[in-house]
C-alpha positions in Angstrom: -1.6 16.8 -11.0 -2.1 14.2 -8.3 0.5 13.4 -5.7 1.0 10.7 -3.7 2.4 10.6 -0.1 3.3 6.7 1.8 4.2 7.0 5.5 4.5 4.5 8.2 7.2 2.1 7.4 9.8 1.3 9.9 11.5 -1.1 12.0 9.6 -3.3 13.6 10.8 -7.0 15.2 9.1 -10.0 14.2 5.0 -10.6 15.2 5.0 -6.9 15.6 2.5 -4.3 13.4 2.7 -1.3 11.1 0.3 0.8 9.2 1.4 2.4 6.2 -0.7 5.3 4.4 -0.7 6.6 1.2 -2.2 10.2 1.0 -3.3 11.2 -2.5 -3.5 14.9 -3.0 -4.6 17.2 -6.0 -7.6 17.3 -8.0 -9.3 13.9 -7.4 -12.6 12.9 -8.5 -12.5 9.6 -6.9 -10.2 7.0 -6.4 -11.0 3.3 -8.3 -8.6 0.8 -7.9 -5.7 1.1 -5.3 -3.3 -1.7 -4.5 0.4 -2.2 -2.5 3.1 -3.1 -4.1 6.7 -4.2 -2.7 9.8 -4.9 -3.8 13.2 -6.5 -1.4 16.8 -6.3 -2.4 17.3 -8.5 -5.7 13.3 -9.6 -5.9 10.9 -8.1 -8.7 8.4 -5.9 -7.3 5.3 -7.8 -6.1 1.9 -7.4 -5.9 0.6 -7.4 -2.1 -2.8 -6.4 -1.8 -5.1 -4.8 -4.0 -9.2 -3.2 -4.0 -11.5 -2.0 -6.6 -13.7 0.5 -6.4 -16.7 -2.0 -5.6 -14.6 -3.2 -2.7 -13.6 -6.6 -3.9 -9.9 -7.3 -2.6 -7.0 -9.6 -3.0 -4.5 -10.4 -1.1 -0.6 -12.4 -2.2 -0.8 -15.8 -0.9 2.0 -14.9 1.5 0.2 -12.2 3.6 -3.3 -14.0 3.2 -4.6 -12.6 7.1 -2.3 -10.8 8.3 -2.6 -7.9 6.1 -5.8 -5.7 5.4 -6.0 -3.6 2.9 -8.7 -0.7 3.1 -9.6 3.4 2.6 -10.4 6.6 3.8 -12.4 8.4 1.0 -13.2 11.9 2.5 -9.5 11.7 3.3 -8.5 10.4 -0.4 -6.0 8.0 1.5 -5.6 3.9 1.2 -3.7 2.0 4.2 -2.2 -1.3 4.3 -2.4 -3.1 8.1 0.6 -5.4 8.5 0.2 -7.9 11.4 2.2 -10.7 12.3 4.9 -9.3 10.4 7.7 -11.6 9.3 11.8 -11.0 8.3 10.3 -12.1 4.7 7.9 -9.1 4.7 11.1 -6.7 4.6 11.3 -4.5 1.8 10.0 -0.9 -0.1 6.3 -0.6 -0.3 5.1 1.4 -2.7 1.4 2.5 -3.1 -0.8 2.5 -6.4 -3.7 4.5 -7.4 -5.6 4.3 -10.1 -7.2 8.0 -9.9 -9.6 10.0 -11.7 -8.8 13.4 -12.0 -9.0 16.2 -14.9 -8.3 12.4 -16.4 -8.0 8.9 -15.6 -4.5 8.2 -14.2 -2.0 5.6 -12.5 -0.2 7.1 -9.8 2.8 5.0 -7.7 3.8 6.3 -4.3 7.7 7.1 -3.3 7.7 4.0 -1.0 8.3 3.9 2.2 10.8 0.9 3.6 9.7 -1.8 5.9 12.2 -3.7 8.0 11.6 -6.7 10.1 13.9 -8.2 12.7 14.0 -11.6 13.8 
């Protein structure tokens, strides 16, 4: 059984930074595709930033450089760098991990809420 673990979120004002992590724990063979996901009050949950195992990345139009997504291996944990953060950016990030283990899985973190003043 893999489990996922997101930290980092808070409240942070506006231009300000966070780093979230998501910790994967449990058998794991390797990790293949990871993104961040998020989802604010009354929205559908969106797509933020996402990596495949060869490294190749995308990002939502709306966080285009200002947020990096990347990964630890030997520490089976992915991290998304928030920079410049905006009031928009508030809402529950959740991680996603697509994650070999005794089988090939999809995992989704608890989320971890992000709050941005103005």
């Amino acid at each position: 059984q893999v489990q996922l673990v997101e930290s980092g979120g808070g409240l942070v004002q506006a231009g300000g930074s966070l780093r979230l992590s998501c910790a994967a724990s449990g058998r794991i063979f390797s990790i293949n595709a990871m993104g961040w996901y998020r989802q604010a009050p009354g929205k559908q949950r969106e797509l933020v930033a996402a990596s495949t195992i060869g490294g190749s990345t995308t990002y939502a139009d709306s966080v285009k450089g200002r947020f990096t997504i990347s990964r630890d291996n030997a520490k089976n944990t992915v991290y998304l760098q928030m920079n410049s953060l905006k009031p928009e950016d508030t809402a529950v990030y959740y991680c996603n991990l697509d994650v070999t283990s005794i089988r090939r899985d999809n995992y989704w973190g608890q989320g971890t809420q992000v709050t941005v003043s103005a």
